[in-house]
Structures are given as structure tokens and as C-alpha cells.
C-alpha positions in Angstrom: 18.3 50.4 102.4 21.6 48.6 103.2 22.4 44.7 104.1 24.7 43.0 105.5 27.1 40.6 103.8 28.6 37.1 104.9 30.6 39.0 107.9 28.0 40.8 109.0 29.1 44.3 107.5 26.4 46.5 106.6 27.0 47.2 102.9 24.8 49.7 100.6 22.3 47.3 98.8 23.3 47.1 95.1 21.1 49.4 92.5 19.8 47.4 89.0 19.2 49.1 85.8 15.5 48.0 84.2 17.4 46.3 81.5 18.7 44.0 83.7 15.4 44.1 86.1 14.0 43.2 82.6 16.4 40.4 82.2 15.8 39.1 85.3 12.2 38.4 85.0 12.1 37.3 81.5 9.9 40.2 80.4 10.7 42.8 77.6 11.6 46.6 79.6 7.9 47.8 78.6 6.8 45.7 80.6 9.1 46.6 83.9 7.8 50.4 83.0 4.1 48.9 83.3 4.5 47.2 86.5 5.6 50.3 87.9 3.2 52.5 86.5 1.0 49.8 87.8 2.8 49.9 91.4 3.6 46.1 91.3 7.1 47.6 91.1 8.0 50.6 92.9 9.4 54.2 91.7 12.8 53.2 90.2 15.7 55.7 92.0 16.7 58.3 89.6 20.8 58.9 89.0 21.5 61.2 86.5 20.0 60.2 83.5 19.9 56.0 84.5 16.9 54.5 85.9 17.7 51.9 89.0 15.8 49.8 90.8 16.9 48.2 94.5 18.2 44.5 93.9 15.5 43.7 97.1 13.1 45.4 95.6 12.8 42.9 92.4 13.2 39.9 94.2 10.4 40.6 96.4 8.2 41.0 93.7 9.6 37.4 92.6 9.1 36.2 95.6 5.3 37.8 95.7 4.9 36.2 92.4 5.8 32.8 93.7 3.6 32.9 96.4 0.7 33.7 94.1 1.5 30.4 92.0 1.2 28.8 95.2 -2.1 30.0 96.4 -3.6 29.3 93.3 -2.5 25.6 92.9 -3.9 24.6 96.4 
């Protein structure tokens, strides 16, 4: 997938390890590995021997995770 920056260049879309993925959601990397084996995540991209995840692909699922709060609160 590729996005466009400020100018409006389309740019490859930046790659995450799932230490940082991790990191990012304040959960321990087990629990990245369970929320893809559970599919809330999806298939990491395999390079070589690392593990990466699309940045839009996390923040999506934050984004999923916000909306749930919502929903429930109302």
C-alpha cells in the first residue's frame, strides 16, 4: 500500500517491527502475536528473518478499538 505525503507524492507506507507495534499499544509482544493469531491484527510481512507490520495496519486497529469504547459508553 503506498500514501501520499504533505505534497502529494505517493511514498511506500512505512513497515513497523512488533516490538514497536508492541510499544505502540502498550501491550507486551505476546500479545501482538495473539491478536494476529486471533486475526484482530493481520499476517505481519515477512523480510528476511524480521517480522513487520504496515504502520496503517495498527492504527486502524487503534482506531477500531476507539470506536468500540464509544459504542459501549452510549
Amino acid at each position: 500500500m503506498n500514501v501520499k505525503n504533505a505534497q502529494g507524492d505517493i511514498m511506500p507506507e512505512r513497515l513497523i517491527g512488533l516490538d514497536k507495534v508492541a510499544e505502540f499499544l502498550g501491550v507486551n509482544k505476546r500479545t501482538v502475536y495473539r491478536l494476529i493469531a486471533k486475526k484482530e491484527l493481520p499476517q505481519p510481512l515477512k523480510i528476511g528473518h524480521s517480522v513487520r507490520l504496515p504502520v496503517s495496519d495498527v492504527t486502524a486497529y487503534f482506531e477500531q478499538l476507539k470506536l468500540q469504547r464509544r459504542e459501549v459508553s452510549v
